[in-house]
Biopython code that builds the backbone (N, CA, C, O; Angstrom):
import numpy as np
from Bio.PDB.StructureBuilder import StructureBuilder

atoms = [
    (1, "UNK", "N", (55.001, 69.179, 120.203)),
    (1, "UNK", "CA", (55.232, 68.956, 118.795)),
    (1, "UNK", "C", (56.170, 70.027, 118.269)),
    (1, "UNK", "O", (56.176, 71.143, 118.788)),
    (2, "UNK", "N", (57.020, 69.695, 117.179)),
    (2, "UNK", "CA", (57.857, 70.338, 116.604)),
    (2, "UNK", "C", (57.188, 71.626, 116.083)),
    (2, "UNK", "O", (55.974, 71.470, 115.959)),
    (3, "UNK", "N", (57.631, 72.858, 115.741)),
    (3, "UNK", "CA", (56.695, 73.947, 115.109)),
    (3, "UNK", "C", (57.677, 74.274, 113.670)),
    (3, "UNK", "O", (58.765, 74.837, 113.801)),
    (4, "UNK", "N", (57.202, 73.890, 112.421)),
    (4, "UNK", "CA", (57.601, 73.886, 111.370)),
    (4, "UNK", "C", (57.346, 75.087, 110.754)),
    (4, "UNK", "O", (56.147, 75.348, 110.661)),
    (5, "UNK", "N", (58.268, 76.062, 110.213)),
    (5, "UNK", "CA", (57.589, 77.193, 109.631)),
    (5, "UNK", "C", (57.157, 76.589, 108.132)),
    (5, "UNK", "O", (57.868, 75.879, 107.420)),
    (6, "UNK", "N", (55.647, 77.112, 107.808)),
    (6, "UNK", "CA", (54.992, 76.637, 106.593)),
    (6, "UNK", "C", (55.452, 77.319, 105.254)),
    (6, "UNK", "O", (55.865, 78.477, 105.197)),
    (7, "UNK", "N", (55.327, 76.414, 104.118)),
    (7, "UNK", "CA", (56.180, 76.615, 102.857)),
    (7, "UNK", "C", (54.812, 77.591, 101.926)),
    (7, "UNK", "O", (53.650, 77.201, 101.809)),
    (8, "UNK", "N", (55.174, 78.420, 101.570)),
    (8, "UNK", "CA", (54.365, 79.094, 100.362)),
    (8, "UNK", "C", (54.212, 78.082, 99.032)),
    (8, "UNK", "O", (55.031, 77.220, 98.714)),
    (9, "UNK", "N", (53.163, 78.348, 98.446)),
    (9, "UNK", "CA", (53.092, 78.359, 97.491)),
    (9, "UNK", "C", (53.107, 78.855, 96.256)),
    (9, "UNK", "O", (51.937, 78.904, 95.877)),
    (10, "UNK", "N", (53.624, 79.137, 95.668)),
    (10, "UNK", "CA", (53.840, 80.780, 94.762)),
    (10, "UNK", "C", (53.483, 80.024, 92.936)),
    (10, "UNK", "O", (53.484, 78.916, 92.400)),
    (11, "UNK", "N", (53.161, 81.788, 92.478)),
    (11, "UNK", "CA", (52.754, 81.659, 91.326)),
    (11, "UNK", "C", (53.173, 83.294, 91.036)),
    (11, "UNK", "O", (52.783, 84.345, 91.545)),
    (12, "UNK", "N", (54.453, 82.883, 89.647)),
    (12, "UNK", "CA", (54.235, 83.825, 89.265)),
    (12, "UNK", "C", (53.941, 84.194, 87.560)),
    (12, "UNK", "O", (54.517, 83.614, 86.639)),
    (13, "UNK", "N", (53.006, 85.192, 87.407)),
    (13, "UNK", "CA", (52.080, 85.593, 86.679)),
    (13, "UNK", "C", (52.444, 86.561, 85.803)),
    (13, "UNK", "O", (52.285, 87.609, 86.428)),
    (14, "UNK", "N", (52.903, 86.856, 84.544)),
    (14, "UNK", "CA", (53.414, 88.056, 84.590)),
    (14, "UNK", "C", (54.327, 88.800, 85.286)),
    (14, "UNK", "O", (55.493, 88.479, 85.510)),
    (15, "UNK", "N", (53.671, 89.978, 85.681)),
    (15, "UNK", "CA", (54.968, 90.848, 86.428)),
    (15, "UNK", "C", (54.220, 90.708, 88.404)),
    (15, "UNK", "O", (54.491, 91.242, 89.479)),
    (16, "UNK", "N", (53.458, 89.919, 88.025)),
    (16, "UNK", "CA", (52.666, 89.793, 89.656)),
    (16, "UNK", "C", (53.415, 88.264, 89.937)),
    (16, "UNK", "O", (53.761, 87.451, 89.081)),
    (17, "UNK", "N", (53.565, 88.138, 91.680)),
    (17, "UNK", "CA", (53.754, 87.483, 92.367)),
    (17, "UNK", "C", (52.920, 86.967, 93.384)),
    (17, "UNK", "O", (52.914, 87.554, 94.466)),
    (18, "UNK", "N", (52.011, 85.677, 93.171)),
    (18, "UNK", "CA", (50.996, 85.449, 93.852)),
    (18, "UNK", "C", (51.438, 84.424, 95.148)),
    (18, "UNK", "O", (51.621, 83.258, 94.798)),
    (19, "UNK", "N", (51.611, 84.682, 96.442)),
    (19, "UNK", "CA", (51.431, 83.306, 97.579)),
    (19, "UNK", "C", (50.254, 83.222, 97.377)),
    (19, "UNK", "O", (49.467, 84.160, 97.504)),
    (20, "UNK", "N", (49.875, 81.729, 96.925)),
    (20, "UNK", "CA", (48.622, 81.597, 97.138)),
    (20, "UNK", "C", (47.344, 80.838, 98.123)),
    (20, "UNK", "O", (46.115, 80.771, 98.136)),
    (21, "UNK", "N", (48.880, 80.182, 99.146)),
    (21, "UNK", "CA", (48.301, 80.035, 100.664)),
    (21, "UNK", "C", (48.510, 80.660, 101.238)),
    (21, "UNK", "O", (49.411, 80.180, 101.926)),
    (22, "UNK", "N", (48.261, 81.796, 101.611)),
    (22, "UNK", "CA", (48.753, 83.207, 102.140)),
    (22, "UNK", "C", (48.206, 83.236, 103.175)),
    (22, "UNK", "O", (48.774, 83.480, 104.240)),
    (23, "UNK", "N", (46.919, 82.974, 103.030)),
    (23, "UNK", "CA", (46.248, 83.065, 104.484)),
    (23, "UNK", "C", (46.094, 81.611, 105.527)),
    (23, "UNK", "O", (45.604, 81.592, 106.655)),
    (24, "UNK", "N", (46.656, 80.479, 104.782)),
    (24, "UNK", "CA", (46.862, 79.199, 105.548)),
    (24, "UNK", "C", (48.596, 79.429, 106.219)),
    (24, "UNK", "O", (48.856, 79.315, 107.417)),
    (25, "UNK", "N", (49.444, 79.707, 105.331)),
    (25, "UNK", "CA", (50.871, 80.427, 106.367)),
    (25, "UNK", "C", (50.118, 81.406, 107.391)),
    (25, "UNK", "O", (49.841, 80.955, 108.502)),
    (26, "UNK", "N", (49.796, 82.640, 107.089)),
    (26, "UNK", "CA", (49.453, 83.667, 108.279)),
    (26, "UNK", "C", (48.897, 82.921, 109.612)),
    (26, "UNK", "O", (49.507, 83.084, 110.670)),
    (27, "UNK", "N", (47.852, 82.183, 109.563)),
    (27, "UNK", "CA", (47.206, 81.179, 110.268)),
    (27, "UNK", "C", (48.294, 80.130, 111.005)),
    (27, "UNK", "O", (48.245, 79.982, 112.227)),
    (28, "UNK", "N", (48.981, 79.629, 110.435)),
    (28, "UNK", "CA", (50.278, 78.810, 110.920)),
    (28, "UNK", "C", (51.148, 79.562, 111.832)),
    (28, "UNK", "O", (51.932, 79.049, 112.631)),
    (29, "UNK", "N", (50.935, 80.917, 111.639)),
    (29, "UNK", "CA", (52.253, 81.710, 112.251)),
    (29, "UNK", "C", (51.391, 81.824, 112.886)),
    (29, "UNK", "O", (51.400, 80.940, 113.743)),
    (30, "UNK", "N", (50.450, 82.560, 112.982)),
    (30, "UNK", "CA", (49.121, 82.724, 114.428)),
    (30, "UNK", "C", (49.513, 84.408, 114.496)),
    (30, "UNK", "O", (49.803, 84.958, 115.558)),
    (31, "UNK", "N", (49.466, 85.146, 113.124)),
    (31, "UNK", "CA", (50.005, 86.376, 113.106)),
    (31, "UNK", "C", (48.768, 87.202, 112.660)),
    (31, "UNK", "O", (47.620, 86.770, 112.757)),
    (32, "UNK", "N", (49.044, 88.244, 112.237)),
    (32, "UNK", "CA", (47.836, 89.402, 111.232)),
    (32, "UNK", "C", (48.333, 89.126, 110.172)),
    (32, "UNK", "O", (49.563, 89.068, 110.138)),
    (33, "UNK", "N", (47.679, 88.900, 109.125)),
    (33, "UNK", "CA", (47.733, 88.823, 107.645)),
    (33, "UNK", "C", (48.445, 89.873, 107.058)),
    (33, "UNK", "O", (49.130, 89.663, 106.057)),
    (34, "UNK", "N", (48.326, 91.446, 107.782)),
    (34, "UNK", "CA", (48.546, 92.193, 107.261)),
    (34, "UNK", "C", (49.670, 92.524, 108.106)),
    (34, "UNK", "O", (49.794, 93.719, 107.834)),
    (35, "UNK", "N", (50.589, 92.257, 108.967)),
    (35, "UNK", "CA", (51.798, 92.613, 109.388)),
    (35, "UNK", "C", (52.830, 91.981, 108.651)),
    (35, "UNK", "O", (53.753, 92.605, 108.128)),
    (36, "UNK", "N", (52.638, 90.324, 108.587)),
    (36, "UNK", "CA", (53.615, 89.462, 107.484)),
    (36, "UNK", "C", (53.383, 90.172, 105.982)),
    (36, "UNK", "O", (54.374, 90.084, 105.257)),
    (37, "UNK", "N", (52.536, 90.676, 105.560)),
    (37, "UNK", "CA", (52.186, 91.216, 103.964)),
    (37, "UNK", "C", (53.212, 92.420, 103.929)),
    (37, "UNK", "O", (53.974, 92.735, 103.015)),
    (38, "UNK", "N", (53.038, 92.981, 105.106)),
    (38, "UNK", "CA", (54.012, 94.417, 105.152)),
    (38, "UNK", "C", (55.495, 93.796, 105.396)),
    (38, "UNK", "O", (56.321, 93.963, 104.499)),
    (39, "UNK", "N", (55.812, 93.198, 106.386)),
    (39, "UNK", "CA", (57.005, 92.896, 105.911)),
    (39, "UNK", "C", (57.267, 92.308, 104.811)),
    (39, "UNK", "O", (57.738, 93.091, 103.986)),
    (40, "UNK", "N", (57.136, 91.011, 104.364)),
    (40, "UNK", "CA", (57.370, 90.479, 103.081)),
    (40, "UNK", "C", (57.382, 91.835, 101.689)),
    (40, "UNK", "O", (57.996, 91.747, 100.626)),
    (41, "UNK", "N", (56.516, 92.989, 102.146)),
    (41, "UNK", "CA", (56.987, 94.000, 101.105)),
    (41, "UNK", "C", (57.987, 94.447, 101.084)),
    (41, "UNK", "O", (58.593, 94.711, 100.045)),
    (42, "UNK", "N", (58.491, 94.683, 102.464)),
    (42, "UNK", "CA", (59.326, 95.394, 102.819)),
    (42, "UNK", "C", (60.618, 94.931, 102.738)),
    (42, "UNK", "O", (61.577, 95.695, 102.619)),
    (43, "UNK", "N", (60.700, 93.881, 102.789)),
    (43, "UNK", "CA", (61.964, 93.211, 102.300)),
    (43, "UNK", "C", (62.006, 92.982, 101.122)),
    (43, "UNK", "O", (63.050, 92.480, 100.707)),
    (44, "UNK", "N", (61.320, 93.153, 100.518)),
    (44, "UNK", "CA", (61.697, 92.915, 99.208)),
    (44, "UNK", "C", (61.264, 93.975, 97.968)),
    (44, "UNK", "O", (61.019, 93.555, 96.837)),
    (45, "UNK", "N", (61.198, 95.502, 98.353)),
    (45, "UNK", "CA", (60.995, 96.537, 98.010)),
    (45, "UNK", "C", (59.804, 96.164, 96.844)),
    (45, "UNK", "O", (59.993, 96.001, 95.639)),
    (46, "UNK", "N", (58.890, 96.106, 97.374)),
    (46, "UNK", "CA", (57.753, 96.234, 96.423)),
    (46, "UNK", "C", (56.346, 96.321, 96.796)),
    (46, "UNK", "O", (56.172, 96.216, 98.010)),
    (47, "UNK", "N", (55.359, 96.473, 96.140)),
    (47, "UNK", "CA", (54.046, 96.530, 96.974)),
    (47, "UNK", "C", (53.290, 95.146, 97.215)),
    (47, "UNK", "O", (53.406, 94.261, 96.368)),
    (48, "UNK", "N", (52.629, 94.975, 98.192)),
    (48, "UNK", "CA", (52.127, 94.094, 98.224)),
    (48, "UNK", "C", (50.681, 94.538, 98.416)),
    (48, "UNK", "O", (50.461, 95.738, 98.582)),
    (49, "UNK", "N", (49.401, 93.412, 98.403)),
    (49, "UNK", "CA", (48.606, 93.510, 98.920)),
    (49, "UNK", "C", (48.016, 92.004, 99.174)),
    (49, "UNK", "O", (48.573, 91.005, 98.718)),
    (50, "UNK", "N", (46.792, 91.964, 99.976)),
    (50, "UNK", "CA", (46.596, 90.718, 100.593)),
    (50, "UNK", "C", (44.668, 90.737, 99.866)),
    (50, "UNK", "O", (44.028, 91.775, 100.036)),
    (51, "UNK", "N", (44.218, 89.939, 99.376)),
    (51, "UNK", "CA", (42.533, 89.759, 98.485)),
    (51, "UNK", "C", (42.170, 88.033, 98.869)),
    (51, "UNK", "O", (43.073, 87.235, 98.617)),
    (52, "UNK", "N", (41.337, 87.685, 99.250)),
    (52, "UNK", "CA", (40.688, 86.555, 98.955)),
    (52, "UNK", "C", (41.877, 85.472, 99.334)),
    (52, "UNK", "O", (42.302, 84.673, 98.499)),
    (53, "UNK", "N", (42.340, 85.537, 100.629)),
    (53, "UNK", "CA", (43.241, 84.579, 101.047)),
    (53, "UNK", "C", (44.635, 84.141, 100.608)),
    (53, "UNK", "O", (45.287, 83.148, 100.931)),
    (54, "UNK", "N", (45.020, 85.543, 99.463)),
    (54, "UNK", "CA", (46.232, 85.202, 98.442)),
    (54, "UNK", "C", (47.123, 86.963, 99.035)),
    (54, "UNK", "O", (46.734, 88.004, 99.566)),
    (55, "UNK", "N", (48.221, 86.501, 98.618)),
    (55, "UNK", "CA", (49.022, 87.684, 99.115)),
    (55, "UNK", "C", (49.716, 87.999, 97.309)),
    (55, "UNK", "O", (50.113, 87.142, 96.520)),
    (56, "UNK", "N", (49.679, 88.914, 97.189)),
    (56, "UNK", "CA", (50.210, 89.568, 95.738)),
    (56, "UNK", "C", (50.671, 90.368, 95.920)),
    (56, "UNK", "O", (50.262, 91.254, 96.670)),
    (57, "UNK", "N", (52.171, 90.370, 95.025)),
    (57, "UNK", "CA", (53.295, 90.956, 94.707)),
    (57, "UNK", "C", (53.898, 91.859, 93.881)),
    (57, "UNK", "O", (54.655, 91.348, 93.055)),
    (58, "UNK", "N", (53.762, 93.398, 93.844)),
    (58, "UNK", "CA", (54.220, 93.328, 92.386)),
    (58, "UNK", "C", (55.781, 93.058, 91.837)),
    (58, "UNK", "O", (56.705, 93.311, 92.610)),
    (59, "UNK", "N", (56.046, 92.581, 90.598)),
    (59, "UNK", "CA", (57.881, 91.649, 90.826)),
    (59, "UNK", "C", (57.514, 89.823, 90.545)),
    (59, "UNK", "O", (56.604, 89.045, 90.827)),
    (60, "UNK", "N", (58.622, 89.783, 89.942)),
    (60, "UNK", "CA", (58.391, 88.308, 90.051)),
    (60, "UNK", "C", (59.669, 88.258, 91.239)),
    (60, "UNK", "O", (60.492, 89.133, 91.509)),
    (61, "UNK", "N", (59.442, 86.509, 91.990)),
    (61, "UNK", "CA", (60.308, 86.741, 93.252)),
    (61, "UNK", "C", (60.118, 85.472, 93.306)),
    (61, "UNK", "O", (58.924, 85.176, 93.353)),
    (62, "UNK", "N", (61.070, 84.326, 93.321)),
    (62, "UNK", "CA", (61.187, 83.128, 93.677)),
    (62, "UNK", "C", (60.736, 82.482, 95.040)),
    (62, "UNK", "O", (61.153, 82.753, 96.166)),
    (63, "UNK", "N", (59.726, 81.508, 94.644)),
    (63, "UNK", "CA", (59.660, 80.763, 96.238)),
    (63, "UNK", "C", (60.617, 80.762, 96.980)),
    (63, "UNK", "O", (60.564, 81.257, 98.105)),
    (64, "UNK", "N", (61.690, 80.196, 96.477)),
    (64, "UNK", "CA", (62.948, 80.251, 97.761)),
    (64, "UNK", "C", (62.781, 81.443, 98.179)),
    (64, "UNK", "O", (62.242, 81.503, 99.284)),
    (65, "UNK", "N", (63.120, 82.698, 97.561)),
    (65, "UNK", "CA", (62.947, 83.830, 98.517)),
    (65, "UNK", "C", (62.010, 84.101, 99.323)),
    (65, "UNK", "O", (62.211, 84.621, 100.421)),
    (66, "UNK", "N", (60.736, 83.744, 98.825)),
    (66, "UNK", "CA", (59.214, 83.847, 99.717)),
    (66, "UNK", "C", (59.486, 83.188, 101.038)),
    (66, "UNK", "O", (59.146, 83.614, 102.141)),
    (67, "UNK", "N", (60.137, 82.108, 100.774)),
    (67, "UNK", "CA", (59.905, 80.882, 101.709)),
    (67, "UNK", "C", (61.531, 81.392, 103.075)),
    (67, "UNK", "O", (61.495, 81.181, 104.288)),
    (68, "UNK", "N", (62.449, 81.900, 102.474)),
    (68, "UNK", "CA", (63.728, 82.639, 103.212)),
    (68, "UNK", "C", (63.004, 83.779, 104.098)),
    (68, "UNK", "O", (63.411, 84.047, 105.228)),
    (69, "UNK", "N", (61.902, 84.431, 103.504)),
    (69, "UNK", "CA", (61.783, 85.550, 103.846)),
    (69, "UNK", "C", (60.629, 84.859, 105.066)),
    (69, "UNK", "O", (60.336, 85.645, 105.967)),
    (70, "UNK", "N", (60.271, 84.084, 105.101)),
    (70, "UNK", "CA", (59.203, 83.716, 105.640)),
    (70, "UNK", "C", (59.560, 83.245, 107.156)),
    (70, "UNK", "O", (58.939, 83.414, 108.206)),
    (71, "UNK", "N", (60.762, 82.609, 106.886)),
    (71, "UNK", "CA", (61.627, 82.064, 107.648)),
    (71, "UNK", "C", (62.048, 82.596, 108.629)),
    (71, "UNK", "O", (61.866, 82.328, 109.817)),
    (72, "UNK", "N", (62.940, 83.791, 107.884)),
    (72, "UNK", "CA", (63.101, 85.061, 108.774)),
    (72, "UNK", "C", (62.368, 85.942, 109.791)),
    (72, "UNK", "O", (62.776, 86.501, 110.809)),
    (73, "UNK", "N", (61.357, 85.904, 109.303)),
    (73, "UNK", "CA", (60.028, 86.324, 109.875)),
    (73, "UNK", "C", (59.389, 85.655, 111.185)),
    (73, "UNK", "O", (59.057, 86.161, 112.257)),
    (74, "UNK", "N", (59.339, 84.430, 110.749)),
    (74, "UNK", "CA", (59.048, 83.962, 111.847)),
    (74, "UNK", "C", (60.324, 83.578, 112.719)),
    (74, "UNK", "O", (59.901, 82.803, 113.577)),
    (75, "UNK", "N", (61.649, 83.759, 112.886)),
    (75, "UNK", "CA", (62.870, 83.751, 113.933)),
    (75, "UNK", "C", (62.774, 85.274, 114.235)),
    (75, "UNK", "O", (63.309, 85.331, 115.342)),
    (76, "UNK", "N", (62.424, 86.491, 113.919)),
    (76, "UNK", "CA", (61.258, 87.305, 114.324)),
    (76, "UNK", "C", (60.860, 87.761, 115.134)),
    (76, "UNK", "O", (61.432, 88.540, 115.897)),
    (77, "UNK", "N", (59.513, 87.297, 115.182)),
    (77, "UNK", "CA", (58.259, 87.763, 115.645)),
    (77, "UNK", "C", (57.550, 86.766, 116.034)),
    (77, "UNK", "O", (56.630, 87.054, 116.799)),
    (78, "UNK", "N", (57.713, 85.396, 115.680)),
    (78, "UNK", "CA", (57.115, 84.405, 116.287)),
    (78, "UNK", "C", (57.964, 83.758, 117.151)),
    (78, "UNK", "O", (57.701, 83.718, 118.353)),
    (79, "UNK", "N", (58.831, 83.308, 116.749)),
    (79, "UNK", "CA", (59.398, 82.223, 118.009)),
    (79, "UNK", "C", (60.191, 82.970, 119.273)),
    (79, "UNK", "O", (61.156, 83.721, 119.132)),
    (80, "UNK", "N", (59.640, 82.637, 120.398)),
    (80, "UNK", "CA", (60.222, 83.286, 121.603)),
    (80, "UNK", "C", (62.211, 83.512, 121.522)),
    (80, "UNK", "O", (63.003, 82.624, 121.840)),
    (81, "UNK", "N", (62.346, 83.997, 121.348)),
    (81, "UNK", "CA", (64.047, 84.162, 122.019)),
    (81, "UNK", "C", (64.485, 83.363, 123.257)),
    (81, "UNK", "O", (65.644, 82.956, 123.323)),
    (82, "UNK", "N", (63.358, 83.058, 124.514)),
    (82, "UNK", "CA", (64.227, 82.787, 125.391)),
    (82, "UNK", "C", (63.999, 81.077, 125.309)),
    (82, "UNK", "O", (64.844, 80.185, 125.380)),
    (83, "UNK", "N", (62.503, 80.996, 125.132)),
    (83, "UNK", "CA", (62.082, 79.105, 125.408)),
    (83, "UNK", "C", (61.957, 78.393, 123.966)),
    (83, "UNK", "O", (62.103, 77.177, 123.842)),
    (84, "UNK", "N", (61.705, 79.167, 122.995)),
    (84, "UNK", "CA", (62.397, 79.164, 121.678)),
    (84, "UNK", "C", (60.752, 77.931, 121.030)),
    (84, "UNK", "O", (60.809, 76.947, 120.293)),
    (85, "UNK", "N", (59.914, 78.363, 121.486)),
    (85, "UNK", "CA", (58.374, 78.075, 121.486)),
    (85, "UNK", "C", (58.148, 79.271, 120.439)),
    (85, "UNK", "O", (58.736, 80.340, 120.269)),
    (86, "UNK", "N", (56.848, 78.540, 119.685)),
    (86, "UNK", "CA", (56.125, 79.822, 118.785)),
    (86, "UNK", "C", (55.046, 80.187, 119.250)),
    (86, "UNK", "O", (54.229, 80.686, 118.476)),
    (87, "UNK", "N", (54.739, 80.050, 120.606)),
    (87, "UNK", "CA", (53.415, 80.550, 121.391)),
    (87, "UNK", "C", (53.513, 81.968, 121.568)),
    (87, "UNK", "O", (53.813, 82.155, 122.747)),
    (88, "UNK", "N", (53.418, 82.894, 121.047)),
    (88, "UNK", "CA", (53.880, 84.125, 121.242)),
    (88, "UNK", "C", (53.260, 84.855, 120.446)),
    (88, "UNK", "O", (53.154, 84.487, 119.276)),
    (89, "UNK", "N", (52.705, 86.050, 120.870)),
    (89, "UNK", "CA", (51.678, 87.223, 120.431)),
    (89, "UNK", "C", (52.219, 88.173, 120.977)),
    (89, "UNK", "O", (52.715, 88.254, 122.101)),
    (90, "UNK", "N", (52.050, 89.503, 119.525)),
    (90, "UNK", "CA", (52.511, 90.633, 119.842)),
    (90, "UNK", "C", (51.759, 91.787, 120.407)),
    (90, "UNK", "O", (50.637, 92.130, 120.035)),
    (91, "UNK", "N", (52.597, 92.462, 121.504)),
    (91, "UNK", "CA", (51.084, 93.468, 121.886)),
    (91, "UNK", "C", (52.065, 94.908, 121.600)),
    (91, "UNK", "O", (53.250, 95.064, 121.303)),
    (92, "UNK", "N", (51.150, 95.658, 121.801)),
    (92, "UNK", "CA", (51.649, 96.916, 121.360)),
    (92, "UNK", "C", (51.937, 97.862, 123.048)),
    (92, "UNK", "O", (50.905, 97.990, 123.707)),
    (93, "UNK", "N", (52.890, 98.306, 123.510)),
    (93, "UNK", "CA", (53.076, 99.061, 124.839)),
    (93, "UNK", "C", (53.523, 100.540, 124.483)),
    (93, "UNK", "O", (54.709, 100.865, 124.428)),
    (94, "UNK", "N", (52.580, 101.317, 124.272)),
    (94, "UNK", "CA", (52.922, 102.790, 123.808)),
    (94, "UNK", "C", (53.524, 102.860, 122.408)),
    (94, "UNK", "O", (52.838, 102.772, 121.390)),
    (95, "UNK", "N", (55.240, 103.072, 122.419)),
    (95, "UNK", "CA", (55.616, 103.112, 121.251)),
    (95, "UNK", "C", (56.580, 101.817, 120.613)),
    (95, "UNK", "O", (57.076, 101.489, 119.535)),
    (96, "UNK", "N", (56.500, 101.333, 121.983)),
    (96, "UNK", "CA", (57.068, 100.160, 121.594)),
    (96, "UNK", "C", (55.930, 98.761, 121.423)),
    (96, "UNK", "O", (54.715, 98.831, 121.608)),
    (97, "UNK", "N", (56.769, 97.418, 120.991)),
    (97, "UNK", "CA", (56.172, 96.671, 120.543)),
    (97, "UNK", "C", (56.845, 95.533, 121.357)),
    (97, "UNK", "O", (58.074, 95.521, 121.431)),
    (98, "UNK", "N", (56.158, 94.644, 121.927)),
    (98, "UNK", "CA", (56.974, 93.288, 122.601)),
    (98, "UNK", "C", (56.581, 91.962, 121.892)),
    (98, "UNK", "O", (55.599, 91.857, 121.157)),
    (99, "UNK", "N", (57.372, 91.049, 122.162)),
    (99, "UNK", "CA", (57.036, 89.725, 122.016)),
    (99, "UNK", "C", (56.623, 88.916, 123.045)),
    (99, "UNK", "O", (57.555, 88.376, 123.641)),
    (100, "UNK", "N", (55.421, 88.639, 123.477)),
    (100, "UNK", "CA", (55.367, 87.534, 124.680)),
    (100, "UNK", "C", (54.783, 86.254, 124.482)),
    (100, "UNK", "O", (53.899, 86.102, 123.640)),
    (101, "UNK", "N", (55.160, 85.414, 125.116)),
    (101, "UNK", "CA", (55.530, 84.248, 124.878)),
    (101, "UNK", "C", (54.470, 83.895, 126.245)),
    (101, "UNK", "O", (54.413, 84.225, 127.429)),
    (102, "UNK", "N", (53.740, 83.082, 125.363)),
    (102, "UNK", "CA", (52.583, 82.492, 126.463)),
    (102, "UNK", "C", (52.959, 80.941, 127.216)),
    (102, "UNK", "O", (52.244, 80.489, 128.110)),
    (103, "UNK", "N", (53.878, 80.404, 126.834)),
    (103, "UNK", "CA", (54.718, 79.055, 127.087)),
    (103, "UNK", "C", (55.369, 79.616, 128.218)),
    (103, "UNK", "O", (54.947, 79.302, 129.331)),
    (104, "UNK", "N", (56.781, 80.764, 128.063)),
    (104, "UNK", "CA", (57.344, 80.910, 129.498)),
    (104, "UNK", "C", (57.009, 82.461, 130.045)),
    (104, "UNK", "O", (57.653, 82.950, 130.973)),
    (105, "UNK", "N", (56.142, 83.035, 129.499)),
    (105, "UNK", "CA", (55.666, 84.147, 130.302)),
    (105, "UNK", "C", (56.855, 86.002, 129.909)),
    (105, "UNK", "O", (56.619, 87.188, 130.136)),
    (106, "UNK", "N", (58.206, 85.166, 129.181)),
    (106, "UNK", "CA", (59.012, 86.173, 128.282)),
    (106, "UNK", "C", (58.304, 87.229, 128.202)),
    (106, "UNK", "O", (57.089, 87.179, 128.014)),
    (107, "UNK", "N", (59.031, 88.436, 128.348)),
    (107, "UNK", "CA", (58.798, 89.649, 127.103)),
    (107, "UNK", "C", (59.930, 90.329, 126.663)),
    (107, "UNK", "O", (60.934, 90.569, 127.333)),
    (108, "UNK", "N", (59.706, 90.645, 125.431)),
    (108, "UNK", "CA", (61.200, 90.876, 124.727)),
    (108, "UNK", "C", (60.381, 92.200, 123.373)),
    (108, "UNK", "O", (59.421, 92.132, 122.606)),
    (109, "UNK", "N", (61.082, 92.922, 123.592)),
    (109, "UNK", "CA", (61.049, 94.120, 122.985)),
    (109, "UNK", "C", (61.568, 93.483, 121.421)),
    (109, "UNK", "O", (62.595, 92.929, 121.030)),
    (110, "UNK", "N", (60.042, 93.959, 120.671)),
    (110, "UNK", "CA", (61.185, 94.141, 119.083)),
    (110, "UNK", "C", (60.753, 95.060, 118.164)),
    (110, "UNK", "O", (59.668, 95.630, 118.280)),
    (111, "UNK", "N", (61.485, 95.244, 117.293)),
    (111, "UNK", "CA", (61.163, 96.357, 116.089)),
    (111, "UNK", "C", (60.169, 95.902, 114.623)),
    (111, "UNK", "O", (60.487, 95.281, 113.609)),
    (112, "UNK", "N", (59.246, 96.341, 114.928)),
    (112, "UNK", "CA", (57.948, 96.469, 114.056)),
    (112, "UNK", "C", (58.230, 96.814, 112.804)),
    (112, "UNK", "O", (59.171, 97.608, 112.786)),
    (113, "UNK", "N", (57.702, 96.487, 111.457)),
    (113, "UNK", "CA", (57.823, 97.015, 110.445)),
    (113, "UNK", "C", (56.749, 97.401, 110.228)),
    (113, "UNK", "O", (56.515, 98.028, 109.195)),
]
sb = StructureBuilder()
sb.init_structure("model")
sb.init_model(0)
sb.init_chain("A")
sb.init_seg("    ")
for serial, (resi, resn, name, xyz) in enumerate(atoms, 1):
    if name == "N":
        sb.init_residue(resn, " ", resi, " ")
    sb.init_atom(name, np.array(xyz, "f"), 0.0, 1.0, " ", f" {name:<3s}", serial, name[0])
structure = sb.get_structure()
């Protein structure tokens, strides 16, 4: 089956920025809640934090961007480089960080945020 990266849902509130399937994307990517939360801050210079299955922002920040950034993320850290599968979990090897890919057995070094 095709592997679709999943669309946010966003709400924004004031000066807060809520995904509020936050933890149904994380789950889709097959990631830590809290590695996508850190990047998504990190790209977009602001704090985040992750409560009750919702990821919050401070900033208002357009779905399209949520959903760009999301995108990015997963061409990444999820989808293999070589068999181009999203079967892939990150392990940690000292100071570095790999991508392996449980489909063709890959490992590919990448940079952690």
């Amino acid at each position: 089956e095709r592997f679709e990266v999943p669309l946010a849902q966003v709400q924004v509130i004031g000066a807060r920025t809520i995904v509020v399937n936050f933890s149904d994307v994380v789950d889709r990517l097959n990631r830590d809640p809290h590695h996508v939360l850190k990047y998504l801050a990190k790209e977009m210079a602001t704090a985040g934090s992750f409560e009750g299955g919702r990821g919050y922002f401070q900033g208002k920040f357009s779905r399209e961007t949520i959903n760009r950034l999301i995108g990015v993320y997963s061409n990444r850290f999820v989808i293999c480089p070589v068999c181009h599968r999203p079967d892939t979990r990150i392990v940690r090897g000292g100071r570095l960080s790999f991508l392996v890919c449980e489909a063709c057995g890959a490992r590919s070094s990448i940079l952690t945020t």
